[in-house]
Structure formats: structure tokens, C-alpha cells
C-alpha positions in Angstrom: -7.4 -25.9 14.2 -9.9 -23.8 12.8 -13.2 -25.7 11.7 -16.3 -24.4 10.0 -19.2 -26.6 10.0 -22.1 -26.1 7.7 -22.3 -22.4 9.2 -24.6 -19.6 8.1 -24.3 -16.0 8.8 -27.3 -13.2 8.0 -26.8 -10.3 9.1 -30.0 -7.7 11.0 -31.0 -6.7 7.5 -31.4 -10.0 6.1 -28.6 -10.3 3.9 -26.9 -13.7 4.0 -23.4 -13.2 4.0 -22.6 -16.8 5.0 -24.3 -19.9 3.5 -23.4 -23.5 4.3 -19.2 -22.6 4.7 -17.2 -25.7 5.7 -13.5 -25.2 5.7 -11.0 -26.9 7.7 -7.4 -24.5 8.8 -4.5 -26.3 10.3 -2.2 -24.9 12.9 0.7 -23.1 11.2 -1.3 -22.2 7.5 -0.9 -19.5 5.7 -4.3 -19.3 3.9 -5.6 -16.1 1.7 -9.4 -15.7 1.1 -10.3 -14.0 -2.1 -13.5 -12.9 -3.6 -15.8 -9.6 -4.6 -16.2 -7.0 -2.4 -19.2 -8.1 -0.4 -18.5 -11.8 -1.0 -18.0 -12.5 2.8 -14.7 -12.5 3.1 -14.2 -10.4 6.4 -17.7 -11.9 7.6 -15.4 -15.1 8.1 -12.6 -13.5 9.9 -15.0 -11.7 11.9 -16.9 -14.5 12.8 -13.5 -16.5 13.9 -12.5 -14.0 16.9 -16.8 -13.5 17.8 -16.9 -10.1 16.2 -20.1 -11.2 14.5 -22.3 -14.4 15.7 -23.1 -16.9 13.6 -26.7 -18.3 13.2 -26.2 -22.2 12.0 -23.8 -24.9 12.1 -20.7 -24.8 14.3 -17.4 -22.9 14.6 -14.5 -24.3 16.9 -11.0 -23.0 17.3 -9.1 -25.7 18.9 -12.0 -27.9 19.7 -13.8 -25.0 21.6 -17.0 -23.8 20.3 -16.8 -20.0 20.0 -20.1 -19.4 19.8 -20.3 -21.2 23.7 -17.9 -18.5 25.1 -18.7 -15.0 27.0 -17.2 -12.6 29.6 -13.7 -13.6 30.6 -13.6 -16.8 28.3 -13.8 -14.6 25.4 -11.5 -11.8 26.2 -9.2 -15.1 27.3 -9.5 -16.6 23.8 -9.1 -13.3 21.6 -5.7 -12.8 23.2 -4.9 -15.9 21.2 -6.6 -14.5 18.4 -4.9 -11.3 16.6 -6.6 -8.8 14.8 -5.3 -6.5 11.4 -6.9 -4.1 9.9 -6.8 -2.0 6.9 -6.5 1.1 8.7 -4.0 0.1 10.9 -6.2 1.4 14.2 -3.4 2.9 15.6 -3.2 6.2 18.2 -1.5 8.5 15.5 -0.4 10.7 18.2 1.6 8.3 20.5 4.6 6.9 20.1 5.0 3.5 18.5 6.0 1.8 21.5 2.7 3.3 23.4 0.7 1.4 20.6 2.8 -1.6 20.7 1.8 -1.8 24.4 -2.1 -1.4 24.8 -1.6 -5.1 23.1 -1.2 -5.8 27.4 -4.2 -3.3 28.1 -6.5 -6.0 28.8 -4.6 -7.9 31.5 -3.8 -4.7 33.3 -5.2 -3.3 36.5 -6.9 -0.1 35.7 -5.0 1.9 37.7 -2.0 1.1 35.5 -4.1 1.3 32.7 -5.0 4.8 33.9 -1.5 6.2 34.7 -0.1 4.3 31.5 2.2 2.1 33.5 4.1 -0.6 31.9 6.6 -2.7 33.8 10.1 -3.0 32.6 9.0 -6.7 31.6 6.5 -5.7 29.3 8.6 -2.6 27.5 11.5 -5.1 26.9 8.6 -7.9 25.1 7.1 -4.7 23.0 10.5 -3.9 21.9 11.6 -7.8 20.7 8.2 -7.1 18.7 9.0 -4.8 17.5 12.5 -6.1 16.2 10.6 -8.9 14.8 9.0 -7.1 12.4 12.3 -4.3 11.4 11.2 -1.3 13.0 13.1 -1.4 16.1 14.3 2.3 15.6 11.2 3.8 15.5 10.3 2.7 18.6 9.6 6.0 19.9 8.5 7.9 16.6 5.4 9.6 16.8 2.8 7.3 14.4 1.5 10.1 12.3 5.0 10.5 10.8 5.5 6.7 9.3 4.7 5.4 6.3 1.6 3.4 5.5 3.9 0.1 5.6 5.7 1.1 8.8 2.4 1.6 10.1 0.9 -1.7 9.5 4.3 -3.2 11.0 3.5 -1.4 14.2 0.0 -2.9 14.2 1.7 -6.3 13.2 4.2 -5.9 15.9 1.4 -4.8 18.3 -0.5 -8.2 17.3 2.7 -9.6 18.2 2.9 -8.6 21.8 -0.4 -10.9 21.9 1.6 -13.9 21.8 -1.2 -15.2 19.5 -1.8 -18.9 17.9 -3.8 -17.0 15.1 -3.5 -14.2 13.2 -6.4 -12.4 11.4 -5.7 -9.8 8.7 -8.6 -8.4 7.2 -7.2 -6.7 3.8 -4.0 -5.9 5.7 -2.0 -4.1 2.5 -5.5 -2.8 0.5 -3.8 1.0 1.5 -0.8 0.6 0.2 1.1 0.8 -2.6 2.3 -2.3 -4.8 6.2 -2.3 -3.3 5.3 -1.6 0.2 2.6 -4.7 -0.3 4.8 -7.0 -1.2 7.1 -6.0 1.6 4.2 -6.0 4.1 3.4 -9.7 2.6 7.1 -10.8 3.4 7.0 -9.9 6.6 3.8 -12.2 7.0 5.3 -15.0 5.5 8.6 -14.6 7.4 6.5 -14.5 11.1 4.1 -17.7 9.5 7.5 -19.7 8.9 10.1 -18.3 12.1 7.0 -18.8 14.8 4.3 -21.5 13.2 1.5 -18.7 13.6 -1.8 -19.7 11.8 -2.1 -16.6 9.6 -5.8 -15.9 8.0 -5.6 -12.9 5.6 -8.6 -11.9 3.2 -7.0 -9.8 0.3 -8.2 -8.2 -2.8 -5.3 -8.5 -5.0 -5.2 -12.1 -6.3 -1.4 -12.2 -7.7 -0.1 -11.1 -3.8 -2.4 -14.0 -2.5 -1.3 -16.9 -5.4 2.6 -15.5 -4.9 2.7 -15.6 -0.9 0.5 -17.9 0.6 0.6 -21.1 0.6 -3.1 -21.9 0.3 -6.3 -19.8 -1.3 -9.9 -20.1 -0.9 -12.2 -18.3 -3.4 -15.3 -16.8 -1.9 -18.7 -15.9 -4.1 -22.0 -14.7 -2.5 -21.1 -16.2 0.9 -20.0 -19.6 -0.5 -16.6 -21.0 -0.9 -15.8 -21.6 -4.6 -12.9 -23.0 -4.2 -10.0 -24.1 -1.8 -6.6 -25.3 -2.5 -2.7 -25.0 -2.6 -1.9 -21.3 -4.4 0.4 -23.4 -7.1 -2.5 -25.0 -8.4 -5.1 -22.4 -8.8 -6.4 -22.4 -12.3 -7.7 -19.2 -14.2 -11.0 -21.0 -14.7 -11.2 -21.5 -11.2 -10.6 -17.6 -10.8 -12.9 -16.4 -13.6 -15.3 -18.6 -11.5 -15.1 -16.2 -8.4 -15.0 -12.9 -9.9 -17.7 -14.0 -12.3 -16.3 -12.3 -15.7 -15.0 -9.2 -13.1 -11.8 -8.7 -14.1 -9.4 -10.0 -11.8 -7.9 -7.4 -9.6 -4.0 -7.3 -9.1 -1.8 -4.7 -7.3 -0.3 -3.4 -10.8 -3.9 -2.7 -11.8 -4.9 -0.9 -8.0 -1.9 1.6 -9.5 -3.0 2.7 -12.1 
């Protein structure tokens, strides 16, 4: 479980991008956070996996406090702990299986590290992740000539190879378009139901996030707005996030 306790986040400059955020995420959720550019969506995600430090209150992942842990604790708990991006972070030049295995990087001697050695043990697990998420048979494709969806199944798959409890995705389908987004967003539901991974995803189109997750939280100026099953979002509650903003959709993004 994921638990925010009355936590505040400012960042060097002074701007408070967390105030007083309490939110409770269960083991096996599929939650979306929505919200304004700026609103702190990624600030929570990034505070999650220690990317950023919070200032007040409490955050625990599974009864441990984050904030407590340092050197090999933390590099021990961010295994557990996926991260997504936008931009895919991938080596464009390598081969899909290459980026598939720097997910074992950090448990590697760095001798094998240096020579790029990977036992037989860990090729066979990259390639079940990679069948996991339907690009098998690009295994050893080059990464600069995939799509923008193949691409952020290879970071999905790589994520995979983590064997992770959690799963961050910080605006996993923003860079692509509309078909390939809702293909991307199926594959996330498909690995939240088949392996009961706690998947955490800030997006900005709101009709991706009400039609595949199974719980949203709204996000205005740092504070949660509001928090509850996708089916029973209300527009009221929306037009209370976006403030009279026009409520982005991938149809609009499109255009």
C-alpha cells in the first residue's frame, strides 16, 4: 500500500507543489491522476520512488517510510518500484532486447556491466517480457526504427524485467497518437489484471483516464480535488479541476 500523510512538497525555488496530500493506494489499483499542467501530478509519482524529497508529513510504501531509506535500501526498494516516461528513455541505437536488459544493470557486477554480459537466465526473463507486452519479434530491432507505441512497450516490457510491486507512468501515451493511446492503455490494464501490479499513471487526457482505470484523482495547485471510482466521476467534479479549462481529451490533442 501506498499512503500519503498530510505531505508537503516545495520545491528550491519556493513553489509549493504539494500541500497537505493524503491519499490511500491499495495493492493491485489501477489509479490515474489528472490535473493542469503544473498541478503536481508527476511531483507525486516522483516523490513515491524518492526522486524528489518531501518536506512534511509521511510517505510509506508498504509500511516503510521512504523518506528513512538511502544507499542500498533505496536502490533495493526502487527495483520494486517501476518507472515510465513520456519519452520512453530508451538507447535508440541498441537493440530492443539490449534495453530490455539494463532493467538487471543494477544487480550486476561491473565487469559484466562493462562487457555487456547477460546470462542465459536473464535473456530468456527479458524475452517472456517482452512477450508480455506483444513485441516478441522485435526483439532484436534496432529502437530508432519502432513506432512511438512499440517504443513505450519496450520501456513497459523493460519495467517488466523489474519484477516490480508498482508501477509508475508519468504521462506514459502524452506522445502518441489517439489509436496507439488506447492500445498502449490496454496493455496497462491487461498487465494490472494478469499480474495484480499496483499501476500509478498521471495522464492528461481525461476520457483515456475515466475509460481505463478503475479509479481517478483530480489534482489542482498541489491539492487533491477529488478521488474516486472512474464510473462515478461527475462533470462538476471535472470543471472543478481544470477550473473553466477546457477539458483535454485525446480527439482534441489531434486536432
Amino acid at each position: 500500500m501506498i499512503e500519503f500523510k498530510n505531505v508537503y512538497k516545495t520545491y528550491p525555488n519556493g513553489f509549493t507543489a504539494l500541500k497537505n496530500v493524503n491519499l490511500n493506494i491499495e495493492q493491485g489499483e489501477f489509479v490515474a491522476i489528472i490535473g493542469l499542467s503544473g498541478a503536481g501530478k508527476s511531483t507525486i509519482l516522483r516523490c513515491i520512488n524518492r526522486m524528489h524529497d518531501i518536506q512534511q508529513g509521511t510517505l510509506t510504501v508498504d509500511g516503510v517510510d521512504v523518506e528513512s531509506l538511502s544507499g542500498k535500501s533505496l536502490r533495493r526498494f526502487r527495483r520494486k518500484v517501476g518507472m515510465i516516461f513520456q519519452s520512453f528513455n530508451l538507447v535508440s541505437r541498441s537493440t530492443v532486447i539490449k534495453n530490455v536488459l539494463t532493467a538487471d544493470v543494477p544487480d550486476m557486477p561491473f565487469w559484466r556491466v562493462l562487457f555487456g554480459i547477460f546470462t542465459k537466465e536473464q535473456k530468456m526473463r527479458a524475452l517472456e517480457s517482452l512477450d508480455k507486452v506483444g513485441i516478441l519479434d522485435k526483439a532484436y530491432t534496432r529502437c530508432d526504427q519502432l513506432s512511438g507505441g512499440q517504443q513505450q512497450r519496450v520501456a513497459l516490457a523493460r519495467t517488466l524485467n523489474q519484477n516490480p510491486s508498482i508501477i509508475l507512468a508519468d504521462e506514459p501515451v502524452a506522445s502518441l497518437d489517439p489509436v496507439t493511446a488506447r492500445q498502449v492503455m490496454s496493455d496497462f490494464v491487461r498487465i494490472n489484471k494478469e499480474y495484480k501490479i499496483t499501476i500509478l499513471l498521471n495522464i492528461h487526457h481525461v476520457d483515456l483516464a475515466l475509460n481505463y482505470c478503475d479509479r481517478v484523482i483530480g489534482v489542482r495547485a498541489g491539492e487533491i480535488v477529488f478521488d474516486g471510482p472512474a464510473s462515478s466521476i461527475t462533470q462538476e467534479q471535472l470543471d472543478e479541476v481544470y477550473n473553466g479549462t477546457a477539458v483535454p481529451t485525446t480527439e482534441k490533442s489531434d486536432n
